[in-house]
C-alpha positions as CSV (number, residue, x, y, z in Angstrom):
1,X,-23.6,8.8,-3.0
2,X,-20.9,9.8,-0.7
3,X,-17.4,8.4,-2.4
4,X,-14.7,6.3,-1.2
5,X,-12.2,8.0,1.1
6,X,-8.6,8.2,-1.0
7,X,-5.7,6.6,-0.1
8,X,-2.0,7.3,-1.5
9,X,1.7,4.8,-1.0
10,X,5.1,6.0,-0.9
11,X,7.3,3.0,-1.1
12,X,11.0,3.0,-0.6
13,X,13.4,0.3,-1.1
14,X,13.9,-3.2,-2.4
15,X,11.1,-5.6,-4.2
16,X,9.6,-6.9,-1.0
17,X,9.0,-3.4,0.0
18,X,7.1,-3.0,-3.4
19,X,4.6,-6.5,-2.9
20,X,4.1,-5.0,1.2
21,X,2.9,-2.1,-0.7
22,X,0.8,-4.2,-3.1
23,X,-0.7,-5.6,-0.2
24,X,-1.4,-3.1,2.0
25,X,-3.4,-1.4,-1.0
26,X,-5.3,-4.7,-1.7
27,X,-6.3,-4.5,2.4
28,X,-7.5,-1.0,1.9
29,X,-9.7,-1.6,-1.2
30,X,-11.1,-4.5,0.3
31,X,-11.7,-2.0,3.4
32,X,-13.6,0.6,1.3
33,X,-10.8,2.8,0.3
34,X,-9.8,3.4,-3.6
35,X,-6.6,5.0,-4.8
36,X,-6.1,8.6,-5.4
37,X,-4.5,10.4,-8.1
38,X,-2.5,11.6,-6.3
39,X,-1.3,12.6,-3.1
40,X,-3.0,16.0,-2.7
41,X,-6.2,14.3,-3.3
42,X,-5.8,11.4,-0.4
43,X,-7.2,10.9,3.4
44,X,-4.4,8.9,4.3
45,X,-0.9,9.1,3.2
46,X,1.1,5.7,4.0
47,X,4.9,5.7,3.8
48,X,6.4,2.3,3.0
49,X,10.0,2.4,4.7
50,X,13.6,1.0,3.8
51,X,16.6,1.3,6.5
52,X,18.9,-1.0,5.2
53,X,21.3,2.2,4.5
54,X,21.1,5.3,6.6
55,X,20.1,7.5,3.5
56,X,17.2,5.7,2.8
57,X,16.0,6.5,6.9
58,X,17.3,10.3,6.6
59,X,14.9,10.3,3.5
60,X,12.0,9.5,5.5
61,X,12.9,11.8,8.6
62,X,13.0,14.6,6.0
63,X,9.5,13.6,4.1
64,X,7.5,13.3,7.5
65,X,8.9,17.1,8.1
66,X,7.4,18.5,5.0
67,X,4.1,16.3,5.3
68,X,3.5,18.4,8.5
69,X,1.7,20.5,6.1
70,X,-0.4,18.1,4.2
71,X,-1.9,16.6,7.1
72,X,-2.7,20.0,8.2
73,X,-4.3,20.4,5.3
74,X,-7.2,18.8,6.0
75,X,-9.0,17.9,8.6
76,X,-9.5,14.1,9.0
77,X,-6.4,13.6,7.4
78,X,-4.8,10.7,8.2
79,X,-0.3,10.3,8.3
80,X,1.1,6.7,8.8
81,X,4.7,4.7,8.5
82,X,5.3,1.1,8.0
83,X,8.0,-1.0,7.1
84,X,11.1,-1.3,8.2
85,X,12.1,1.9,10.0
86,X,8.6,1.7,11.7
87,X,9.8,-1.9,12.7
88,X,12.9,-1.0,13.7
89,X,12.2,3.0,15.5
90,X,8.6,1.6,16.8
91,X,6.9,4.5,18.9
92,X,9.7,6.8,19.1
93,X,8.2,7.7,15.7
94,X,4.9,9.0,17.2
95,X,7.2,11.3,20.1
96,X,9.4,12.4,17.5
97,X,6.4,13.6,15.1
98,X,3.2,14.6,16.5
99,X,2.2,14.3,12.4
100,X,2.2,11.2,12.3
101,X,-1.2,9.2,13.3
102,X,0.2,5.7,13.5
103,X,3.0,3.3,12.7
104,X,2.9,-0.5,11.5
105,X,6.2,-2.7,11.6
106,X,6.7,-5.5,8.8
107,X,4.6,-8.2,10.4
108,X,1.3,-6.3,11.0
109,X,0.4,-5.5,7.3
110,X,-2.7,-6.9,7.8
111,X,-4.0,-4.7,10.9
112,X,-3.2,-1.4,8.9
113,X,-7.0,-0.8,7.9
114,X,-8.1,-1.0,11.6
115,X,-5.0,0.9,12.5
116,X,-6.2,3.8,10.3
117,X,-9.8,3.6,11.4
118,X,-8.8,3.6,15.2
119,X,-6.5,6.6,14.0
120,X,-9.6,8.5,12.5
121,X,-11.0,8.2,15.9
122,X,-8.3,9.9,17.0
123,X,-6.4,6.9,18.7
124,X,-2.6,6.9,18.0
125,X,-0.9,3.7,18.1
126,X,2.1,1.4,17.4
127,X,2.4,-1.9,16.3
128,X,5.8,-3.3,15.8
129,X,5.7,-6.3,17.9
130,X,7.4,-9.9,16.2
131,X,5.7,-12.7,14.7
132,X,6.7,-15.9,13.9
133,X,3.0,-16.5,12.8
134,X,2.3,-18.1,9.5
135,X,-1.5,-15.5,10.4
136,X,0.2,-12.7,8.1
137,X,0.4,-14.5,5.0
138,X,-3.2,-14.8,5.1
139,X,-4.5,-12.0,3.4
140,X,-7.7,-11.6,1.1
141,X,-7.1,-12.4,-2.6
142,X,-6.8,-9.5,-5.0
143,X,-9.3,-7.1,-5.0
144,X,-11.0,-6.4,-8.6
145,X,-10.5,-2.8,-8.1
146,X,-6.7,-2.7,-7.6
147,X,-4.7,-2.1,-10.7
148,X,-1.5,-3.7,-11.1
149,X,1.3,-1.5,-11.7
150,X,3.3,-3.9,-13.5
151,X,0.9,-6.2,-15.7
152,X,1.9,-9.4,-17.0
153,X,4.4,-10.1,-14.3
154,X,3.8,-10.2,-10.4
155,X,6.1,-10.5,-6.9
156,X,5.1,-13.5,-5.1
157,X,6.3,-14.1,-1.1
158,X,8.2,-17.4,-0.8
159,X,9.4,-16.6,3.1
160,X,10.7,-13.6,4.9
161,X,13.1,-12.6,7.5
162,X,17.0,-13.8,7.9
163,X,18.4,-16.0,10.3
164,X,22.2,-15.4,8.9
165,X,22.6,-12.1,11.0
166,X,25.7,-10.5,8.9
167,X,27.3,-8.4,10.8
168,X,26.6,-5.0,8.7
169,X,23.0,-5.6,8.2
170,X,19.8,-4.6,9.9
171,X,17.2,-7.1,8.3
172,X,17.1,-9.8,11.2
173,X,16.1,-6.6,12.9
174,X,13.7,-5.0,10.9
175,X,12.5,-8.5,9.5
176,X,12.5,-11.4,12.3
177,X,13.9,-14.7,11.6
178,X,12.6,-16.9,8.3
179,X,9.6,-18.2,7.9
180,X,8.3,-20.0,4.9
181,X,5.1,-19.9,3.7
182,X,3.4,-23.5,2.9
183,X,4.4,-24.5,-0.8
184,X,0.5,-25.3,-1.2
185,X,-0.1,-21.2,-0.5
186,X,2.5,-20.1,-2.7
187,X,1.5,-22.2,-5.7
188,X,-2.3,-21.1,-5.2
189,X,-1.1,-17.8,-5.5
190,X,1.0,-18.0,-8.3
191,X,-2.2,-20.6,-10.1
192,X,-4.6,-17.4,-9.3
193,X,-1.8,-14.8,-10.7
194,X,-1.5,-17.0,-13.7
195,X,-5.0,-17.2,-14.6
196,X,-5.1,-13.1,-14.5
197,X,-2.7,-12.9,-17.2
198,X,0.5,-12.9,-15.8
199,X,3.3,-14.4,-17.5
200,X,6.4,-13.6,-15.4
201,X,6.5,-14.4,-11.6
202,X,9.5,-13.5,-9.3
203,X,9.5,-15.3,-5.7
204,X,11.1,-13.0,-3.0
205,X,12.5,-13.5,0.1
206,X,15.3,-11.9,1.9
207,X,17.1,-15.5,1.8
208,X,15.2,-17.1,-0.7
209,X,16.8,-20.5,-1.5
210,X,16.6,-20.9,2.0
211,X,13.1,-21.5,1.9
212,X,11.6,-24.5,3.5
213,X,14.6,-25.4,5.8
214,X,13.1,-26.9,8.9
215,X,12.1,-24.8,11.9
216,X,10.0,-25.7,14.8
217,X,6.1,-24.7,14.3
218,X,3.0,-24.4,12.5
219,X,3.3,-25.5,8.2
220,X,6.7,-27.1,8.3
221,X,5.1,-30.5,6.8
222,X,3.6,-28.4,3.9
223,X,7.1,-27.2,2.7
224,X,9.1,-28.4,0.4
225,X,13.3,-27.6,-0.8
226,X,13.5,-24.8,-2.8
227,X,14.0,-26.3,-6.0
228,X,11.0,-28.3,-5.4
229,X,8.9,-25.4,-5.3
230,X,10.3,-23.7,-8.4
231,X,9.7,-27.1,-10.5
232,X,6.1,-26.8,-9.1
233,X,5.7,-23.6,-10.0
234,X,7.5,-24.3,-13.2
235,X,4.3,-26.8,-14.1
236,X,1.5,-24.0,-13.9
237,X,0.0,-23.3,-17.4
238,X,0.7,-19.4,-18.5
239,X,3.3,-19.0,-15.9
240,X,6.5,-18.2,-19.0
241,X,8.9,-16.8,-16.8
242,X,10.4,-17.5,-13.3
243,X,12.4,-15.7,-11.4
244,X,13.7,-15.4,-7.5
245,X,15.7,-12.8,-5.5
246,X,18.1,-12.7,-2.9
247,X,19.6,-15.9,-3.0
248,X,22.4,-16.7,-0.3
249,X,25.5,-18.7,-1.7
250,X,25.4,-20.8,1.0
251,X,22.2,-22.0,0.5
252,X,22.7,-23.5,-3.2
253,X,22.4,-27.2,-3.8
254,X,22.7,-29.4,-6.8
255,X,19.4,-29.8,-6.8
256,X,19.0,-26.1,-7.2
257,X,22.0,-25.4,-9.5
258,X,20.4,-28.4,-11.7
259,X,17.2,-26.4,-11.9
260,X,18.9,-23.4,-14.1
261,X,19.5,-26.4,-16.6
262,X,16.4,-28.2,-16.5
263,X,13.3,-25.7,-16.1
264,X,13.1,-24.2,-19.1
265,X,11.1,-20.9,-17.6
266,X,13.8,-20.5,-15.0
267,X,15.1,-17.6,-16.4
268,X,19.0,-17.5,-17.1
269,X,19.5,-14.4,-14.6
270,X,20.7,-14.8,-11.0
271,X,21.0,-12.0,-8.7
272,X,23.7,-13.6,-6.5
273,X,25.1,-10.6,-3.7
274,X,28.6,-11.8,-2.8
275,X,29.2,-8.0,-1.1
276,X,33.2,-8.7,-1.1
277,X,36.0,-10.0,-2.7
278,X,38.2,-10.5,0.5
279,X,37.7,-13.5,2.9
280,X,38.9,-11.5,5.9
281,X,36.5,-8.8,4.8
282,X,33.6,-11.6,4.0
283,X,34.9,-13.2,7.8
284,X,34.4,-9.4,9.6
285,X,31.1,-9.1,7.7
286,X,29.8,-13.1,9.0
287,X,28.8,-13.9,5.4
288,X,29.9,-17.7,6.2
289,X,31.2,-17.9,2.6
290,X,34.9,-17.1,0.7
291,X,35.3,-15.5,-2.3
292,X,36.7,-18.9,-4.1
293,X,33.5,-20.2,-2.8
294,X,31.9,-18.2,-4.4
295,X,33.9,-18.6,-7.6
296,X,33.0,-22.4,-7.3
297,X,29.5,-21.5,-7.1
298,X,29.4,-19.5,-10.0
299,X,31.2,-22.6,-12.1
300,X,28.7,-24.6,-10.9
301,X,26.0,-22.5,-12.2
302,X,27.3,-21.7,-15.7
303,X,27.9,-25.9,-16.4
304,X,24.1,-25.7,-15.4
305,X,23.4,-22.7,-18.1
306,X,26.2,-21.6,-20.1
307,X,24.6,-18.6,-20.5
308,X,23.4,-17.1,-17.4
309,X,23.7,-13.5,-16.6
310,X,25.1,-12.9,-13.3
311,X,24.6,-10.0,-11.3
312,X,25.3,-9.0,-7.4
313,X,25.6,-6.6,-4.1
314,X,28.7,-5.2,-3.1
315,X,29.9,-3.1,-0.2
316,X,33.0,-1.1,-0.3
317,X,34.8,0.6,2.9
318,X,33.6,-1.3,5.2
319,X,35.2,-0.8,8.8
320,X,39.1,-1.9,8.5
321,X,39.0,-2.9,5.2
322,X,42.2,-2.3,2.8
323,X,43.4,-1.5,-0.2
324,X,44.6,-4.5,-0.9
325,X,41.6,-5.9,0.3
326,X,39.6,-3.7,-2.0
327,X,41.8,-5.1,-4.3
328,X,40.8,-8.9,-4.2
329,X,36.9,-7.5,-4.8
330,X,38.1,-5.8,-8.1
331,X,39.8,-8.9,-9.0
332,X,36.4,-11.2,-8.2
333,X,34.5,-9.0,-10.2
334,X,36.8,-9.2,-13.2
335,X,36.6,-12.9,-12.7
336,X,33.2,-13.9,-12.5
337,X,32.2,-10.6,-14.9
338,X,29.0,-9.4,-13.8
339,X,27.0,-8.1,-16.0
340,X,25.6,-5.6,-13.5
341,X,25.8,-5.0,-10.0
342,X,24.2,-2.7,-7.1
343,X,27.3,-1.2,-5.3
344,X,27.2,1.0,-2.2
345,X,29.5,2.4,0.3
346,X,29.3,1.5,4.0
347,X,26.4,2.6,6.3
348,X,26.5,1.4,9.8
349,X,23.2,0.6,10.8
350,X,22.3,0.7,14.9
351,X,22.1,-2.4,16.6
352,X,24.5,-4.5,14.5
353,X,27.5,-6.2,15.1
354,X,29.5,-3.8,12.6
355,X,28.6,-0.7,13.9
356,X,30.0,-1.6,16.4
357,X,33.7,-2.0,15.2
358,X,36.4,0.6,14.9
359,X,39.2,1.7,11.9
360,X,36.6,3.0,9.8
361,X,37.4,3.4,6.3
362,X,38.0,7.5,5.7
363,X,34.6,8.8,3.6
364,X,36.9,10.1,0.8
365,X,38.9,6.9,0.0
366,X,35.4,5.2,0.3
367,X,34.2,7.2,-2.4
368,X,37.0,6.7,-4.7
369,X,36.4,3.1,-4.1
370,X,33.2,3.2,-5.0
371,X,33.7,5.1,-8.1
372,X,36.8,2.6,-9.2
373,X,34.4,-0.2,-8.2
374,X,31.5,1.4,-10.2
375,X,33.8,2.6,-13.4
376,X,35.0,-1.2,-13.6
377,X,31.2,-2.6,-13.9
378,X,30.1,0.0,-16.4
379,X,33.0,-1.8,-18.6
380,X,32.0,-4.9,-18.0
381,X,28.3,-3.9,-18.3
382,X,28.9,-2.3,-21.7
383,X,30.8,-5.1,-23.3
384,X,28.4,-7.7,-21.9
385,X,25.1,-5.6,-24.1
386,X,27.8,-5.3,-26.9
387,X,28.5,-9.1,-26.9
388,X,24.4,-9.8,-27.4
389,X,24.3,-7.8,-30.4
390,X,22.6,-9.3,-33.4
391,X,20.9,-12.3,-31.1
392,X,16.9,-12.6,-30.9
393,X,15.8,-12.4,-27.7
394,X,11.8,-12.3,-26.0
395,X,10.5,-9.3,-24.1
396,X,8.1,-8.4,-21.4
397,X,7.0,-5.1,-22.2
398,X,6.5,-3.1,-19.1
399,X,5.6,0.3,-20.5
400,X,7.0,3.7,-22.1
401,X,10.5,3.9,-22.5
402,X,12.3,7.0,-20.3
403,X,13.8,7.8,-23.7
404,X,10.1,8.9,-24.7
405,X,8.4,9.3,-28.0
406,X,6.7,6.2,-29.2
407,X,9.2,3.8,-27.8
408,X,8.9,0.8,-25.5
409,X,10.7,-0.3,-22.8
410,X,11.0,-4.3,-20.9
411,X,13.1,-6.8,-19.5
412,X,14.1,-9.6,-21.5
413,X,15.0,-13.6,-19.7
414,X,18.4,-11.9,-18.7
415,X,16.3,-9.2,-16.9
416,X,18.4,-6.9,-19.4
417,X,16.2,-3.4,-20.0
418,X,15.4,-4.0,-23.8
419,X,14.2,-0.4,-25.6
420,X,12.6,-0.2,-29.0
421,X,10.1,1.5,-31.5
422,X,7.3,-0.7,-31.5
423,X,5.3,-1.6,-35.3
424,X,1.9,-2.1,-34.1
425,X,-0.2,-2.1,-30.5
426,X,0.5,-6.0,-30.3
427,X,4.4,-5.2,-29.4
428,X,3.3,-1.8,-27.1
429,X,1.1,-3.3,-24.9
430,X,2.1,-3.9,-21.2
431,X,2.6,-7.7,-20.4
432,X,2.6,-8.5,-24.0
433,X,5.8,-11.1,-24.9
434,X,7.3,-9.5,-28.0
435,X,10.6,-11.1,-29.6
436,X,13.3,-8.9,-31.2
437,X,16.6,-8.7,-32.4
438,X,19.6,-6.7,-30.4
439,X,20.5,-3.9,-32.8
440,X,22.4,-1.8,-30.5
441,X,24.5,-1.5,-26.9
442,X,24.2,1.4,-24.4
443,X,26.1,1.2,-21.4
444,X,22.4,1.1,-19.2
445,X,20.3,-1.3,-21.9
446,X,19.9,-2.5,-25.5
447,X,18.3,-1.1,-28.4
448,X,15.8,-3.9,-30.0
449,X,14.2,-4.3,-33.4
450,X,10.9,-6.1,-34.2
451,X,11.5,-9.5,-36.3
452,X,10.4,-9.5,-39.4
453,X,6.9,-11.1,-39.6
454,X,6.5,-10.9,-35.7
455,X,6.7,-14.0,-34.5
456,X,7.7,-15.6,-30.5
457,X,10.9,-16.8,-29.5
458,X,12.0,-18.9,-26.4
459,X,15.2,-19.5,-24.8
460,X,16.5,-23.0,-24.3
461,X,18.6,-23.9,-21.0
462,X,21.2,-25.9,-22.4
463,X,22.3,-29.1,-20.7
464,X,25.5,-29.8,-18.6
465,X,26.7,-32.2,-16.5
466,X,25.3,-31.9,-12.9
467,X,28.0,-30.8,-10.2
468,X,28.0,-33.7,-7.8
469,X,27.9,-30.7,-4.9
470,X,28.2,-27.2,-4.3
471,X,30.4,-26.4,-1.7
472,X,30.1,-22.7,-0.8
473,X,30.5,-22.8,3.4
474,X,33.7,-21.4,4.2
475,X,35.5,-22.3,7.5
């Protein structure tokens, strides 16, 4: 008996990058393909591609240079790129390396199988057209064979691509415009995930509170506001945990806001990029918000959940920007006190607006920035853990720690990495729910301790007053 040809993923970038990868290896099981070991033992090697920053794209350049050699390996071997540099570079990929067999853009996931079978035939090809199509959502349920790399918990698509079109980012590129999927799809999904043991689901989209706002075509009767779909969701048995990312501030509501009191498995953690503290930086970047805006948003929220951990995206050096200006995004993080944030320095990205724009910020005062910027949140960071010590909180074990030994590693409600020495295989097992107490503070996590006498422990939103409205549009 002959055995399945191997395939092998390399996946760089955010979460939805991560579920396309997901996907794209449930297509290829269901095709006939099985996973390798590793990389040295596939047919085909798929890169999954970022290029929201220019690093991330030089990263890929400099992989498909050294893979020259694997392909050549072997004959039959197959070399292929999707994502969002293949969506964004298209076939100039296949002149620039002869190594490479085909390339897929974001809204063809589902062709890749054929793609690499026409490639075996030794067919090169393309396929980075648009698609406003609802037709790549559909996609065959999970194969029995692929193992999930993060059990107990699972990415779901709410909608994908960006109709804001900030001026410093690539995504309405590299992406499309939105589209939602039907709400009646995405609780199937989640219905189907819950029945397979998972407890934690996170909905994704590139604006995801923005899903179900109306557009002209196929499905728009079958969605429903955003909140709506989270209480549904909210209502499947199993489902302990909810979770969404990136949110825009602009597209908060009451309604919305109200859920972070009122769903009790909404969890008290929202990931909410605000990229600047400086309206006339926010007004050059188009992110039709102002910082006090924002502020008011962030009010809003904590009335909702006293409690909720806030964390964000920020940008520093971006072209004309100020010291002063920098300034007011150092004062906005001090004010709303995240307890984490992703912070990068500028990287124009071809074909937007910003690249576009001159005074560019010098790259040695953009570093300094960065590292002010990034010294000020490992404070805050550190006396956030410090503040939670002694509290009982409930934890999604995801696997071995990267301290090693024996010890265990998840994310609790607050999406806070919570590491401990586990008693027994109950509290070690992936996509187990174990509840501990906070013994200790690191600057990157906390240090747990099993209760005594095991034992489950859930968070309570606590009530507030519902905000009549959010306003968070700024002229």
């Amino acid at each position: 008996m002959s055995r399945a040809p191997g395939f092998w993923l390399r996946t760089y970038g955010c979460q939805m990058n991560v579920l396309d990868s997901e996907k794209v290896a449930n297509l290829l099981h269901h095709a006939g393909w099985a996973a390798a070991a590793a990389a040295d033992d596939a047919d085909l090697l798929l890169i999954n591609t970022c290029s929201i920053r220019a690093k991330a794209e030089d990263r890929l350049y400099s992989d498909l240079g050294a893979l020259r050699a694997w392909r050549d390996a072997r004959p039959g071997r197959v070399l292929g790129v999707a994502g969002c540099v293949a969506q964004q570079v298209g076939d100039a990929l296949l002149a620039r390396f002869p190594q490479v067999d085909f390339v897929c853009g974001t809204h063809h996931l589902r062709h890749v199988p054929a793609m690499v079978e026409a490639a075996r035939g030794g067919r090169r090809a393309a396929r980075t057209g648009e698609s406003a199509s609802l037709d790549r959502f559909d996609l065959p349920d999970r194969h029995p064979d692929l193992a999930s790399a993060t059990p107990g918990r699972a990415y779901v698509t709410a909608m994908e691509g960006c109709d804001m079109f900030c001026s410093f980012c690539i995504v309405p590129r590299t992406r499309g415009r939105e589209i939602s999927r039907p709400a009646a799809e995405v609780l199937r999904e989640v219905q189907d995930l819950a029945g397979r043991g998972v407890r934690e689901v996170t909905l994704l989209g590139q604006t995801v509170n923005a899903y179900g706002r109306p557009r002209p075509g196929p499905g728009d009767a079958e969605r429903v506001p955003f909140a709506r779909l989270l209480g549904r969701l909210a209502e499947v048995p199993g489902i302990a945990r909810l979770r969404y990312t990136s949110p825009h501030p602009i597209f908060f509501d009451a309604e919305l806001v109200r859920a972070h009191g009122e769903l009790p498995n909404l969890c008290p953690h929202v990931h909410l990029p605000v990229q600047s503290g400086s309206d006339s930086v926010l007004a050059r970047m188009r992110r039709r918000h102002r910082a006090d805006a924002y502020r008011h948003l962030v009010d809003a929220l904590r009335r909702a959940r006293p409690d909720l951990a806030l964390t964000t995206d920020l940008i520093v050096g971006f072209p004309g920007e100020t010291d002063a200006e920098f300034r007011d995004t150092l004062a906005l993080v001090r004010d709303v006190g995240f307890v984490d944030s992703f912070s990068f320095k500028y990287s124009p990205r071809p074909g937007t607006a910003a690249a576009g724009l001159g005074d560019p910020v010098a790259p040695e005062r953009a570093q300094a920035r960065l590292e002010e910027l990034q010294g000020l949140q490992r404070g805050l960071t550190l006396a956030a853990h410090r503040a939670r010590v002694g509290e009982v909180t409930e934890v999604l074990v995801e696997g071995p720690s990267r301290r090693g030994g024996r010890q265990r590693s998840g994310r609790d409600p607050y999406h806070r990495v919570v590491n401990w020495q586990p008693e027994g295989p109950a509290d070690a097992e992936p996509g187990a729910l174990v509840a501990l107490r906070v013994a200790e503070a690191t600057p990157h996590s906390l240090i747990g301790e099993p209760l005594a006498g095991g034992g489950a422990v859930k968070l309570a939103p606590r009530q507030a007053d519902e905000p009549e409205r959010i306003a968070v549009s700024g002229g």
